[in-house]
N, C-alpha and C positions, 0 to 999 in steps of 0.2 A: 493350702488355704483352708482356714477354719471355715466351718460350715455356713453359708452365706443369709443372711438376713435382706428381705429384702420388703419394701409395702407398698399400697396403692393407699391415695390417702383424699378421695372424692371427697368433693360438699355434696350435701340434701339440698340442690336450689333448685329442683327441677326434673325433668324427665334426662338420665344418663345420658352424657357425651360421649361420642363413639371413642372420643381418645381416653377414655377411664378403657375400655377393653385393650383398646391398642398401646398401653403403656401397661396394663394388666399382663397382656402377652408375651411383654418383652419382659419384663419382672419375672414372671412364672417359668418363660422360658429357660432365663438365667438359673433360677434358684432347683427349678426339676434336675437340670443337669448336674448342677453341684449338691445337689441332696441338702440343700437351707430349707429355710421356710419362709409363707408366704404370707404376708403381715394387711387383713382388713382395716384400715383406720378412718371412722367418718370424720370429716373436718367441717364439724358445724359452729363455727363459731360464728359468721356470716347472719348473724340472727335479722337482718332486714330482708333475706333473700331466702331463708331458711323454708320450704316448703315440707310438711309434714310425710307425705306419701314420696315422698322421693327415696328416702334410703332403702324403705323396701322395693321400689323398682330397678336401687343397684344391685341388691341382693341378688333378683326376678334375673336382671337379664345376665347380670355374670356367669348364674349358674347356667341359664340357659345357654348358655357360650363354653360351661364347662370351666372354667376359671377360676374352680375352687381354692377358697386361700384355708390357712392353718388354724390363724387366729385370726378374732374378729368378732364385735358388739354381739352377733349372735350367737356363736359357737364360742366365745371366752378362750383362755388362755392364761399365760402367768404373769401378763402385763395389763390388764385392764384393770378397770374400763380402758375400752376402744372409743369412745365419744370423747370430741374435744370438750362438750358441754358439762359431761360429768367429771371434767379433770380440772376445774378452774382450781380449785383448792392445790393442785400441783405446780399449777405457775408462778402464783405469787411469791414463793419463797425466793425463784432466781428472778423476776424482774427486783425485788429488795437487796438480794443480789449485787447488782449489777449499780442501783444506786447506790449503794453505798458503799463500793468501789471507784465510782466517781464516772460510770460507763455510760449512765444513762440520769434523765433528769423529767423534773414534772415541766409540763407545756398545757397553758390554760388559755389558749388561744382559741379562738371562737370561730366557726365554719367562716362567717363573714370574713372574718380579718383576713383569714387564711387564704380567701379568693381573692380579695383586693392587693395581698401581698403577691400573688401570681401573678395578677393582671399587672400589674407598675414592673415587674424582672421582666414580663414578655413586653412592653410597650417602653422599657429599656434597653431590651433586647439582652438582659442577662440570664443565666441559666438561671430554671426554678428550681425553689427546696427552700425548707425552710431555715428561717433567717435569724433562728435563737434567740428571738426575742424576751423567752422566759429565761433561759438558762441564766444559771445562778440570780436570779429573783425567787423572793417570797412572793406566796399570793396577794397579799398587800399592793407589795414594792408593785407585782405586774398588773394588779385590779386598777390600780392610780392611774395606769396607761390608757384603758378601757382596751374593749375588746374581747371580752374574756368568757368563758363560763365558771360554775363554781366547781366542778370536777374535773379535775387532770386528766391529759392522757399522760403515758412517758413515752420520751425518745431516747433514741440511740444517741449519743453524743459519738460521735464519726472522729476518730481522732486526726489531728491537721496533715501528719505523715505514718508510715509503716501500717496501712491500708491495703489487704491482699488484692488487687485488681487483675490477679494472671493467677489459675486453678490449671492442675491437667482433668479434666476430662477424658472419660476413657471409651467414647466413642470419637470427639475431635481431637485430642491431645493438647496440648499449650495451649488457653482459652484466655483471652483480656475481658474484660469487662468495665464498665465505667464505674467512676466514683461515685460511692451511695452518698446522699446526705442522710439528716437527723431523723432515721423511720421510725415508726409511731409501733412501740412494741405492745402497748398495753393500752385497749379504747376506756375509753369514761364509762361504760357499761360494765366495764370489769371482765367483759373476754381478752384474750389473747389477740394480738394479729397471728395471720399466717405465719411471720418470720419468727416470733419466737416460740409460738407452739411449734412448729414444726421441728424447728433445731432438740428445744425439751423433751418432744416426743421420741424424736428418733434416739436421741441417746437414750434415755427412761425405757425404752423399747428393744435396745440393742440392734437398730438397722444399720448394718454393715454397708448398701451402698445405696442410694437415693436417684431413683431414675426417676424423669419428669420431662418434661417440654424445653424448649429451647428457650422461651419467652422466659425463665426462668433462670437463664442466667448472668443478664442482669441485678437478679438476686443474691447471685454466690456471693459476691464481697461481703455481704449485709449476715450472712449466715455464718462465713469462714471466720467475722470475729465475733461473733455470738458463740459460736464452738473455743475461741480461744480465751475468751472474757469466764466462760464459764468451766475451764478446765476439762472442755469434753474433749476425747478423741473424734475427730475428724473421719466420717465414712467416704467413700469414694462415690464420684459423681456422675452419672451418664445423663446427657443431656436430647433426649431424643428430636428427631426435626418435625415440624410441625405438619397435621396434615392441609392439604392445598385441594380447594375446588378446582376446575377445569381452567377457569380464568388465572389460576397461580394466588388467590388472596384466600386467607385463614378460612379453614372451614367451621362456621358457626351455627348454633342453634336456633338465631335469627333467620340466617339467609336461605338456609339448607336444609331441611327438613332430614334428611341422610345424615346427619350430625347428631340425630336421638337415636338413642341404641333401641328405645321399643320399633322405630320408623320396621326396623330389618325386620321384626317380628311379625309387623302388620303386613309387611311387602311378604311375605314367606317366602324368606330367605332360610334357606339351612346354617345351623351354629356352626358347624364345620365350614361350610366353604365361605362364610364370615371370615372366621378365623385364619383359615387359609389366604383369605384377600389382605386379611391385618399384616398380616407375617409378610407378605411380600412387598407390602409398602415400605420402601427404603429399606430394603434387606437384600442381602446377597441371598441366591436359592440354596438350599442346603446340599444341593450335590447330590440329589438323589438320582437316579436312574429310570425313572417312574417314564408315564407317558407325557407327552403334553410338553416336552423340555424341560422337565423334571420342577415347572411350577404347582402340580397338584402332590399335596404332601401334606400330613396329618401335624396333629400337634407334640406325636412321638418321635416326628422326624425333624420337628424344629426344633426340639428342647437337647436330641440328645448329639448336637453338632453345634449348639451355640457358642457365638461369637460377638463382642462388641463391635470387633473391628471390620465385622460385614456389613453394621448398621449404614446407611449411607446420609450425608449428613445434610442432602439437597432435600426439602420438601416435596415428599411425593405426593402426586395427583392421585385423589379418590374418584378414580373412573369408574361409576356403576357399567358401563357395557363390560369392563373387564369383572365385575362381581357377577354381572347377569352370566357371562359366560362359564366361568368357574360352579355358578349354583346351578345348572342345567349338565354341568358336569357332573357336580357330585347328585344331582335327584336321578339322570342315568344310571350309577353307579348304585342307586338303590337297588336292593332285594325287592320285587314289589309288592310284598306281604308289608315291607317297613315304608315302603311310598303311600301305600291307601294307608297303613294308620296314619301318618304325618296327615296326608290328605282329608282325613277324617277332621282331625282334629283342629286342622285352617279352616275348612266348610262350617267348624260351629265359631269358631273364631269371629268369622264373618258373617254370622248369622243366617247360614241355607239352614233348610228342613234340613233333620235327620233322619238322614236312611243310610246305614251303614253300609248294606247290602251291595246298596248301587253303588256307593263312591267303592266299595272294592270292588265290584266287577266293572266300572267303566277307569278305574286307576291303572291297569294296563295299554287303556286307549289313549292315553294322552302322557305318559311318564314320557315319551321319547318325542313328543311336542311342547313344552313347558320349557322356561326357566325357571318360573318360581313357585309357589305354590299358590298365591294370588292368580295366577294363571291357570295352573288349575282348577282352584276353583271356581273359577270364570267359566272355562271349560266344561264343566258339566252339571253347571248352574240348571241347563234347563231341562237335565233329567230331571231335578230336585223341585224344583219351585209348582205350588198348586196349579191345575190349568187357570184359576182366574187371576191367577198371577205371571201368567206366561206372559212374554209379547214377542211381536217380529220385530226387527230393526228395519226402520223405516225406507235406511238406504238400499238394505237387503232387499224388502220388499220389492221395492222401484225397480232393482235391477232384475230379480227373479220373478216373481209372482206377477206379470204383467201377463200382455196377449200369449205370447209363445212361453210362460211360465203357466197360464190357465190351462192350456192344450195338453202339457206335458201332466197334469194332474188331474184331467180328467178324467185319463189314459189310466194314469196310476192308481187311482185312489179305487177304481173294480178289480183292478190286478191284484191289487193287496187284500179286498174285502174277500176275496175268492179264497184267502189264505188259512188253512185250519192247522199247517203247522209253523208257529210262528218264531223261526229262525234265524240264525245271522245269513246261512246256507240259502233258507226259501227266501228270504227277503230278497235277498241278492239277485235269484235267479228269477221271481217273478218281473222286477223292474226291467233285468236285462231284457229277456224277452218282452217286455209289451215295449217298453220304450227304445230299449237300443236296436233291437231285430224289430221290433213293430211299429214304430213310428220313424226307424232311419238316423237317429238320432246318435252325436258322440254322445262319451258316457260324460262328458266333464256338464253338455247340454243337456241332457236328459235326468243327470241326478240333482242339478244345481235347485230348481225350485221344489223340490221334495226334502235336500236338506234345507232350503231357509223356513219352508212351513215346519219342518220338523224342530228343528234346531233354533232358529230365530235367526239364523245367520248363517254368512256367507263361507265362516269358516266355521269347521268345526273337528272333533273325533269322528274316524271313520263312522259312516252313516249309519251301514247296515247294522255294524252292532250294534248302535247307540238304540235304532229302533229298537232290536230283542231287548234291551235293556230298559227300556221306555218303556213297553207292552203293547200288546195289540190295539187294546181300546183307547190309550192315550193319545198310539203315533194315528190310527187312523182321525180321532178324535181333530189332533192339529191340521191333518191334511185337507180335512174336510171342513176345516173354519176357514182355511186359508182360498178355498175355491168361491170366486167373486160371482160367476157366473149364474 
């Protein structure tokens, strides 16, 4: 097999879909194995949806995912421009083409017409698509009809028979699809649609095989004779399955907030076990021998066993518990010199004070309590935050800091002021002794309302270190705000 060509081909509408990474992955996996290359192309012809800050947050979070491709608007190559924007001057020549071959024709049909003509085929109950009203009319002949605007679009003229509607697919195999009608190749604005830039592109580009979404192929007929109208070689198709919320319906940008690729960013989540959760969605496991049933596995163990025909062609559920749990796999699996920089790096993300200090010396306290890094630095929020910006959590409060939560602080807060060396060791051992040996107390009783005046909360990183790590005059500072008495 010649060296494989393959692209990811996002629009700028918006904050990235998590399926631009998950169709990134499988591309990349394909192309790392077979030594191709991996083909950026923005598809912004979408000029009503077009948001400015979008391409560079595909850029932002690809890379952050690792996902680097070959070619691409930024880094160039020997096919660009990579914008559909900067290529208009490349389409015209085959939508002309294709006219005057007799493949495709001008349509001056006006939004309105075009709904009224939908609404009478549904309220006839016949299939909709349009009804070539313009084909072979002048603008004349079809302005006399009304209806119209003064700038064309063109359509595909769909020929009446020898219409490819059966592709092999080479994740499902023998694929049917339905009969296209007359699609709209070229808007009045003078962009491209998707169907025929993308057919231009890929050949002009040299893409050997075109992976994408399942909703897409209903498309292939419309493309297979766009490839043949135009004399291009045909690349092969892989049709990936769609991903599914919990409930089993598409997962969207609207409904699902888990559907933006920055959400993973904000939630801190690690790139890797992202990428590990993408791979396993409708994939066979690569057979690795790892721990975990051989589900945790990098992106050198998915690339260098790839397979179409492990894809599975059921839409898999995007289950965040199965992500949570995989990302609390790999933040254990950190070094913790590489946990507290990540960890650093979330806490300004999120806007805590910076104190690098603390998040590495309290990032061993909580790496083996965390999934994510939002949890984190949740976790030791309230080393970080000014005292006039502390609080207790109200229900902590209620539960700890009451009558037998005062008693137990009364107790504590001289044990601790006695303290001149201020330890994880001394902390520890003045508590036990005045509270657990001197008041009778379990330790789960006796430490509970010292960690919520300390901590704000009911749970937290072990105590005693957190104290050393707080300091003497902070942690007694808190203990002593929290005594009502």
């Amino acid at each position: 097999m010649t060296a494989p060509r393959l692209r990811v081909a996002p629009s700028p509408t918006g904050d990235p879909h998590v399926g631009t990474a998950y169709m990134s992955l499988f591309n990349l996996g394909f192309v790392r194995r077979h030594g191709g290359q991996f083909v950026l192309r923005i598809e912004d012809t979408d000029r009503a949806r077009f948001q400015a800050d979008s391409e560079q947050q595909i850029y932002d979070t690809l890379r952050w995912l690792g996902l680097t491709w070959d070619e691409g608007p930024d880094v160039g190559g020997p096919y660009a421009p990579y914008r559909q924007s900067e290529r208009l001057d490349t389409y015209r020549p085959f939508v002309d083409q294709l006219i005057a071959a007799g493949h495709a024709y001008f349509c001056w049909c006006s939004t309105e017409r075009l709904a009224e003509m939908r609404e009478q085929q549904r309220a006839n109950k016949l299939p909709t698509g349009y009804d070539r009203l313009c084909l072979g009319k002048t603008y004349e002949e079809r302005a006399a009809l009304g209806g119209t605007i003064e700038t064309p679009v063109v359509r595909m003229l769909i020929p009446d028979d020898d219409v490819p509607t059966t592709f092999v697919d080479l994740i499902r195999g023998e694929v049917s699809a339905p009969r296209p009608d007359d699609q709209v190749i070229l808007k009045a604005d003078g962009f491209p649609t998707y169907h025929l830039a993308v057919v231009v592109d890929d050949h002009l580009m040299g893409i050997t095989h075109v992976v994408r979404g399942e909703e897409w192929i209903s498309s292939t007929p419309k493309h297979l004779l766009l490839y043949r109208w135009l004399g291009f070689e045909t690349p092969g198709f892989a049709h990936m399955p769609l991903l599914r919320n919990t409930d089993k319906s598409k997962i969207s940008k609207r409904k699902n907030p888990a559907a933006r690729l920055t959400w993973f960013v904000e939630q801190g989540y690690l790139p890797e076990a992202l990428l590990n959760f993408l791979a396993l969605l409708g994939y066979g496991q690569p057979g690795t021998e790892d721990t975990d049933g051989g589900e945790i596995f990098s992106f050198a163990d998915f690339s260098a066993t790839f397979d179409w025909s492990r894809v599975n062609t059921v839409g898999p559920v995007f289950d965040l518990a199965k992500l949570d749990w995989l990302n609390g796999q790999y933040i254990r699996a950190l070094a913790p010199e590489d946990f507290a920089s990540r960890l650093i790096a979330h806490a300004a993300r999120v806007g805590l004070p910076k104190d690098d200090a603390v998040i590495t010396a309290a990032a061993p306290l909580v790496q083996e309590r965390v999934a994510t890094l939002v949890q984190g630095a949740d976790m030791v929020r309230f080393l970080l935050v000014d005292e006039a910006d502390f609080t207790v959590d109200e229900a902590a409060a209620a539960k700890q800091l009451g009558e037998s939560g005062q008693a137990v602080l009364a107790v504590a807060v001289p044990a601790l002021e006695a303290l001149t060396d201020w330890t994880t060791d001394a902390i520890s051992s003045a508590l036990e002794q005045a509270l657990v040996t001197g008041l009778g107390l379990k330790p789960r009783n006796a430490y509970g309302p010292v960690r919520v005046a300390v901590t704000g909360r009911t749970v937290s990183p072990p105590l005693f270190e957190s104290m050393e790590i707080l300091g003497r005059e902070r942690s007694l500072g808190r203990l002593r705000a929290a005594v009502t008495g």
